[in-house]
C-alpha positions in Angstrom: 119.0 104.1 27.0 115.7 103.7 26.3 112.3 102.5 27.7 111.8 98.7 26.9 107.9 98.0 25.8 107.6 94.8 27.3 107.7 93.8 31.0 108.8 90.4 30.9 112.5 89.3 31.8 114.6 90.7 34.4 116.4 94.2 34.5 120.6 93.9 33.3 122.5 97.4 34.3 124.6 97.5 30.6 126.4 101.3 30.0 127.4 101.5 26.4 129.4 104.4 25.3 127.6 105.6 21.6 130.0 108.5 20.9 133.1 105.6 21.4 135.7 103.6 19.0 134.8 100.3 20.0 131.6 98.3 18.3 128.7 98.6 20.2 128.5 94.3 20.2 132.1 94.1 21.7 130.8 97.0 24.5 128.2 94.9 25.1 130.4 91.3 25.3 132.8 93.2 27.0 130.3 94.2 29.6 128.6 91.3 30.0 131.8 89.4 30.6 133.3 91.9 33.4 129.9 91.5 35.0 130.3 87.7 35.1 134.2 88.0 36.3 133.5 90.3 38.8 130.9 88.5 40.4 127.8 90.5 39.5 126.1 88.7 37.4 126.3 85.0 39.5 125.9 81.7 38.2 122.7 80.6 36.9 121.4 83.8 36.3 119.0 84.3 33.9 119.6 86.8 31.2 116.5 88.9 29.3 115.9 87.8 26.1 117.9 89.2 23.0 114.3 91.3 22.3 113.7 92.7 25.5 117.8 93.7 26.2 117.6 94.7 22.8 114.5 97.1 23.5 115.9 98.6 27.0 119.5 99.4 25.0 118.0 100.9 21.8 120.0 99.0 19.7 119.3 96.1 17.2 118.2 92.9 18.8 121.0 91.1 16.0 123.4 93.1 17.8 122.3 91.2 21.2 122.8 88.0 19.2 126.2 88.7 17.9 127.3 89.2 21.7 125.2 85.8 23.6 126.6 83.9 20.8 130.2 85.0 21.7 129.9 84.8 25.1 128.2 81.5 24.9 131.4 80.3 22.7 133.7 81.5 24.9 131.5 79.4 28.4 130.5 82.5 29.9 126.8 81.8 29.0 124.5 78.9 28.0 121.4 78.8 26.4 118.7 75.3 27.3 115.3 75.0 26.1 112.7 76.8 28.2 115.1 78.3 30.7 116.6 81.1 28.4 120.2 82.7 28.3 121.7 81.7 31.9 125.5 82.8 33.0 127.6 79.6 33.1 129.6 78.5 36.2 133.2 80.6 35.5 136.5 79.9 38.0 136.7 83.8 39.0 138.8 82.6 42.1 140.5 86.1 41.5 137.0 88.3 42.4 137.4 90.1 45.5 134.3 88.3 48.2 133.1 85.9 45.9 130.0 83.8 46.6 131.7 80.7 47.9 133.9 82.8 50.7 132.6 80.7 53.7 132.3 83.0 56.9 133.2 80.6 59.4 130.5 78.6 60.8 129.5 76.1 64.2 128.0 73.0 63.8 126.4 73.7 67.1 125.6 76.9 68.5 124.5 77.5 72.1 123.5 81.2 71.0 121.3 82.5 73.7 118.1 84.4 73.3 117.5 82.5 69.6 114.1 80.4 69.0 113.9 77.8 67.0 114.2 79.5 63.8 113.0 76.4 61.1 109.8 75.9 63.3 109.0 79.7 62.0 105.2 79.0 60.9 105.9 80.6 57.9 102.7 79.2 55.7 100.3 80.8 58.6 102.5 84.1 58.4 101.8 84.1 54.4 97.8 83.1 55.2 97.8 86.0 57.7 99.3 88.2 55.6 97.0 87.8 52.4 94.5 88.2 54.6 95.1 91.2 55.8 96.3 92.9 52.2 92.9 92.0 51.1 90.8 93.9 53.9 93.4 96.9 54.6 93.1 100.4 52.4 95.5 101.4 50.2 96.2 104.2 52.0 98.0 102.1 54.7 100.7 101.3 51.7 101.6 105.1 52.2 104.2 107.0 54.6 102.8 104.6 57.6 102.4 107.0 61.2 105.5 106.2 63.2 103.0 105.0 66.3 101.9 102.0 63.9 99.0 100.7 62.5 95.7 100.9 64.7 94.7 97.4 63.9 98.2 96.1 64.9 98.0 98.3 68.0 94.5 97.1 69.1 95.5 93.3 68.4 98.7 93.7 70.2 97.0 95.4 73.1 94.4 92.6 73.1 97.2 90.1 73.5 98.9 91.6 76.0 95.9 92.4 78.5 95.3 88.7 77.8 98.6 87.1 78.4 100.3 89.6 80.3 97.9 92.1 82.3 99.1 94.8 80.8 96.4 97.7 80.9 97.6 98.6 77.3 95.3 101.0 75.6 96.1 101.0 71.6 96.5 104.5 71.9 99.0 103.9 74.7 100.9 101.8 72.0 104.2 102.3 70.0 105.2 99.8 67.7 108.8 99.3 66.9 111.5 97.5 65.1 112.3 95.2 68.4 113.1 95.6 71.6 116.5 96.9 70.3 115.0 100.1 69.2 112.7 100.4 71.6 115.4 101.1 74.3 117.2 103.2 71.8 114.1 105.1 71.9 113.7 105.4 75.0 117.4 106.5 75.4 116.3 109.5 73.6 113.1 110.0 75.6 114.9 109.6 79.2 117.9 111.7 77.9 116.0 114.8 77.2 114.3 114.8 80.5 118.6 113.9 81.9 116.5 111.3 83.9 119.6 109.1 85.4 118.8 105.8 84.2 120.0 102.5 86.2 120.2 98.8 84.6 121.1 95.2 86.0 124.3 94.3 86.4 124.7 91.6 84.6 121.9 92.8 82.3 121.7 91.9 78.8 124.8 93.4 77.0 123.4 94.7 74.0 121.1 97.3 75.8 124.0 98.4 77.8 125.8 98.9 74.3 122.2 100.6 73.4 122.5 103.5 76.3 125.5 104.3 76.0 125.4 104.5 71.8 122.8 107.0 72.7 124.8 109.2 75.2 123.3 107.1 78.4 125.8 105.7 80.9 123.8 103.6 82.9 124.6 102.8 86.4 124.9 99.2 87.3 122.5 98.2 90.0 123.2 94.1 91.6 121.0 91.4 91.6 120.7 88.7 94.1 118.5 85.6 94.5 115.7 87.9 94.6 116.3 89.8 92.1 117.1 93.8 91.6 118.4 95.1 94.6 115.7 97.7 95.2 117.5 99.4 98.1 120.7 99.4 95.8 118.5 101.4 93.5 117.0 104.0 95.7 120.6 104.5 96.8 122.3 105.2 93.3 120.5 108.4 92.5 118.7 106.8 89.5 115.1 108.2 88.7 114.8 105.3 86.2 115.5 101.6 85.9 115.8 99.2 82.9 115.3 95.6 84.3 113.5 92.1 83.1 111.8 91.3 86.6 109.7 88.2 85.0 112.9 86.2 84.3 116.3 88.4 84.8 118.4 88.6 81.9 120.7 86.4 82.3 120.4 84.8 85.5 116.8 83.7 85.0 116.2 84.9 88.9 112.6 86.1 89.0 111.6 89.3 90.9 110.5 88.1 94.5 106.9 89.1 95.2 108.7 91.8 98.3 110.9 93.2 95.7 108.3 93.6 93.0 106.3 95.6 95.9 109.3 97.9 96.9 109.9 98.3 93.2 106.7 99.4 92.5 106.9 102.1 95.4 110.0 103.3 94.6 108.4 104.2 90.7 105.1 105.7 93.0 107.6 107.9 94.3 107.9 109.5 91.4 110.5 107.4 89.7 110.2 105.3 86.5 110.1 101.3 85.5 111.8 100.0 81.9 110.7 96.3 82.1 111.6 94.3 79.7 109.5 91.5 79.2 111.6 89.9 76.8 110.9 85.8 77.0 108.0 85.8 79.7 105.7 83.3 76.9 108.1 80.4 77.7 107.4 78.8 81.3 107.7 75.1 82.8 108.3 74.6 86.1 106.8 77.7 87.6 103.6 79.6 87.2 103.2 82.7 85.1 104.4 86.0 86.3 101.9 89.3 85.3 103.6 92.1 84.4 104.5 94.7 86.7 103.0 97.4 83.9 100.0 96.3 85.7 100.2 96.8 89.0 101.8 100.3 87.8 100.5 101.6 84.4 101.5 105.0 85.1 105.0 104.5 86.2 106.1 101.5 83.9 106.6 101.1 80.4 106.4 97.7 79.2 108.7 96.6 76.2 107.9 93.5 74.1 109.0 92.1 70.7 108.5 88.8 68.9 112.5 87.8 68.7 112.2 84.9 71.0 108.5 83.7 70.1 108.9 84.0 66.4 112.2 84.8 64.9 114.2 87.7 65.7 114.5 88.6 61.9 111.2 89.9 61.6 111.5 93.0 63.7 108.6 93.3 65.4 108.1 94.9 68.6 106.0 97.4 71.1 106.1 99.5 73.7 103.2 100.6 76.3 103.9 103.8 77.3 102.1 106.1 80.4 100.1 108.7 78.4 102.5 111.5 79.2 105.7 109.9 77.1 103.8 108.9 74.1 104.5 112.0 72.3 107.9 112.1 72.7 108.2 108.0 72.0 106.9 108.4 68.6 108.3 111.4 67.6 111.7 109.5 68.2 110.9 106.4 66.3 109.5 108.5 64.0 112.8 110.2 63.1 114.5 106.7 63.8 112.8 105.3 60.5 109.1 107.4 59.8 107.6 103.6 61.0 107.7 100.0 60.9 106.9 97.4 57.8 103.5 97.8 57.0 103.4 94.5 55.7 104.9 93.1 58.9 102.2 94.8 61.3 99.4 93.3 59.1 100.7 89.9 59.1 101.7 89.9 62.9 97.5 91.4 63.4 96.0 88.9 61.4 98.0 85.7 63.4 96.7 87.4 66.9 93.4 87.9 65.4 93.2 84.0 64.2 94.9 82.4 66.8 97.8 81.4 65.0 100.3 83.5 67.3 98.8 81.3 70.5 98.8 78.0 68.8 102.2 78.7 68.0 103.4 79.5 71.0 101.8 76.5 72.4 103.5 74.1 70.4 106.9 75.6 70.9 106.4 75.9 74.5 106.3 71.7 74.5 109.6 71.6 72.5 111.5 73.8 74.4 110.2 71.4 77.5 111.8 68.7 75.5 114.6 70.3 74.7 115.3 71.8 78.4 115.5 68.5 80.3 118.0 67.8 77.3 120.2 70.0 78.2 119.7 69.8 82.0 120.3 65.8 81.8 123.5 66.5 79.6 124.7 68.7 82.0 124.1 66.7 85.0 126.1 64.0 83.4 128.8 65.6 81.8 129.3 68.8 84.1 128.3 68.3 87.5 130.2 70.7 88.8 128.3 73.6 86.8 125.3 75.4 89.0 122.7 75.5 86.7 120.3 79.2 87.0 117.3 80.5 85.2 115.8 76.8 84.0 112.2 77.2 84.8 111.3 79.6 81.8 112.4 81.1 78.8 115.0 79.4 75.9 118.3 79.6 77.4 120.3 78.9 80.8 123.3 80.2 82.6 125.9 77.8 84.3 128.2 79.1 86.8 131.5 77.0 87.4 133.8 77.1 90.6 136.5 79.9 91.1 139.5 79.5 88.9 137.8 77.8 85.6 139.2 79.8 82.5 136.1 80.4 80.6 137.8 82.7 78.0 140.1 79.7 77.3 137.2 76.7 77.2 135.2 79.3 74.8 138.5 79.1 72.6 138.6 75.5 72.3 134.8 75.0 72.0 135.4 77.0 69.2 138.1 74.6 67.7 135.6 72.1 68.3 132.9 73.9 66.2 130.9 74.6 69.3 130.2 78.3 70.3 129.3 79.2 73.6 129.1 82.5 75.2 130.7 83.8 78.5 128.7 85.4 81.3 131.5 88.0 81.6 129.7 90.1 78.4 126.7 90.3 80.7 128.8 92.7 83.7 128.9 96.4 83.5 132.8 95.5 84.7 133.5 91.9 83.0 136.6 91.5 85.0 134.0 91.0 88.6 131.9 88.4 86.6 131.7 84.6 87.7 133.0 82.0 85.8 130.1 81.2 83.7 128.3 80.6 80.4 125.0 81.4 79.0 123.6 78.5 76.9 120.6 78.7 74.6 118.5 75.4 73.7 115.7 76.5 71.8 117.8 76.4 67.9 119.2 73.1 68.3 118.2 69.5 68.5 118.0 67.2 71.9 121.3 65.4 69.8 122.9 68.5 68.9 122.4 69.3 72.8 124.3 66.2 73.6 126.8 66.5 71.6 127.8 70.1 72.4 128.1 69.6 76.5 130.3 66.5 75.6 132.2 68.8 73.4 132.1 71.5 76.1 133.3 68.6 79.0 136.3 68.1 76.9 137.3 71.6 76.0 137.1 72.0 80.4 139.6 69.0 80.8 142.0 70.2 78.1 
């Protein structure tokens, strides 16, 4: 094939076989058609002009002609004024995962830990992020350094010492794709020391799933009304703790000031602090809670990530690492993926350095609010016999219901009811000791959609 001299129209993956029997126009209709059958080439999509497919082929551009003209005869194709060659709609209910396979879908979803993905501030993301292409070197568009840019790092740290009290020194800072990775990371950091490492129980499932992916078994460690059970901890042999004491995962319980003190001397004993700061932005009926990073920079590292303050999609997150573990930290994300988006750490910089991140965060923090008391006031009305834990920050709840309720079985016929919900049970390091219960996120749905989904969940309980 060779090199086309124009760089207009889009790129078309044709093979045709020169040393063959067959015409090289019917190789070429022939082609074009299986594409379209098959599902590759989809509907409405635009074709490159006769010259330029003629050009990347090496072959006449009549020859091009001859085969549009027979596919548009025969409705595969269709040619309008302006637009160009387009593929025509074709009934291809034979092609294996075609475009209108549905996967199945909820007209409410209670999805816990999700923000509210259409208030993404997307034309302040794209003003942030012309900005920063236009000041940053090209350089920086290389093989980025798995720690992360410095001017994402210092803006990050700013934040954080702002909002947070973290004493985050840039150089202290790795950046990584989420929270998610960041404990993956860490799995590989704690693991090579074979620190035993202790989590929550219930603790966020997916960072169990996380530890023991990466060869960790971690040992499950209760929580009360005040939180981690520190003496529980000092008695399980751990030297290391992954917890969320701002607002536990899932329960929403927040580390009571005597706990956060006998935490803090347990890691001054020469023991070591995971927190996971996961959703500590969103707060209403309670005053912010610093970071225990602070009180502790050398025995804590603090994770972080923008999945519940901007949308989980974007993959953004950070930890703050003692000066001893920084090394080995981005060595491992370094072999994890040699770094994180470029174009993603400039864009996230430039909204901390303009304010957009905080003005953000303010306005969501007032719709969540709203959507809260929704969600509280449905409850109340519809389940009153739910005990409702956690409100008072972040974007999601947890009911618990009386002894006996069969939660598997009221998921189930939520489900029928095109209402997902999701059970406590995932949250136990043994799901089979777990409460009756349910976690419910508010922040991704409307205070109607709210309504409509306890009334559906009240139902699914009486059937």
């Amino acid at each position: 094939m060779s090199i086309s001299g124009t760089t207009s129209g889009p790129e078309l993956l044709v093979e045709l076989d020169r040393a063959g029997q067959e015409p090289l126009h019917r190789q070429l209709a022939n082609g074009l058609r299986d594409a379209i059958r098959s599902g590759r080439l989809a509907p409405q999509t635009r074709l490159p002009s006769t010259r330029v497919l003629a050009a990347d082929l090496g072959v006449s551009r009549r020859l091009v002609v001859d085969a549009y003209s027979q596919l548009t005869a025969e409705g595969f194709l269709f040619s309008r004024h302006g637009s160009g060659t387009r593929v025509a709609t074709v009934d291809v209910a034979s092609a294996p995962h075609s475009a209108t396979e549905q996967v199945r879908r909820y007209d409410i979803d209670f999805a816990p830990g999700l923000p509210d993905l259409g208030s993404f501030p997307r034309l302040a993301w794209l003003r942030a992020l012309r900005q920063g292409l236009t000041e940053v070197e090209s350089d920086a568009f290389g093989y980025v350094a798995p720690q992360g840019l410095p001017k994402a790092r210092v803006a990050v740290a700013d934040y954080l010492r702002r909002t947070r009290g973290v004493l985050a020194d840039p150089q202290n800072i790795v950046l990584c794709s989420g929270a998610t990775q960041a404990i993956a990371v860490l799995a590989h950091v704690v693991r090579e020391d074979a620190t035993p490492l202790a989590m929550e129980d219930p603790g966020f499932w997916l960072h169990r799933m996380v530890l023991r992916h990466n060869g960790i078994e971690p040992l499950a460690v209760p929580i009360d009304d005040n939180g981690l059970d520190v003496a529980a901890l000092a008695n399980s042999g751990a030297t290391a703790v992954l917890c969320t004491p701002a607002h536990q995962s899932p329960t929403g319980v927040v580390l009571s000031s005597t706990r956060r003190t006998e935490l803090v001397e347990w890691a001054r004993a020469g023991n070591l602090i995971i927190e996971d700061d996961y959703d500590a932005e969103y707060r209403y009926d309670r005053a912010p809670v610093g970071a225990l990073q602070g009180i502790a920079p050398d025995r804590v590292i603090y994770v972080g990530s923008t999945s519940k303050t901007l949308a989980p999609g974007l993959r953004i997150g950070w930890m703050v690492l003692p000066p001893p573990l920084v090394g080995a930290a981005t060595m491992a994300k370094g072999l994890a993926d040699t770094g994180s988006s470029v174009m993603d750490q400039l864009a996230f910089a430039q909204l901390l350095i303009a304010g957009g991140y905080d003005r953000h965060l303010r306005q969501m923090r007032r719709r969540y609010l709203t959507r809260r008391n929704t969600l509280l006031r449905a409850l109340s009305r519809h389940l009153p016999q739910a005990t409702v834990l956690g409100a008072a920050a972040g974007v999601h709840l947890t009911v618990r219901f009386p002894d006996g309720y069969q939660i598997a079985e009221v998921v189930r016929r939520a489900a029928e009811m095109r209402v997902r919900v999701e059970p406590l049970a995932h949250c136990y390091a043994d799901p089979s000791t777990a409460p009756p219960g349910l976690m419910l996120g508010y922040a991704n749905l409307t205070e109607s959609q709210i309504v409509s989904g306890i009334q559906a969940l009240a139902a699914a309980m009486r059937s």
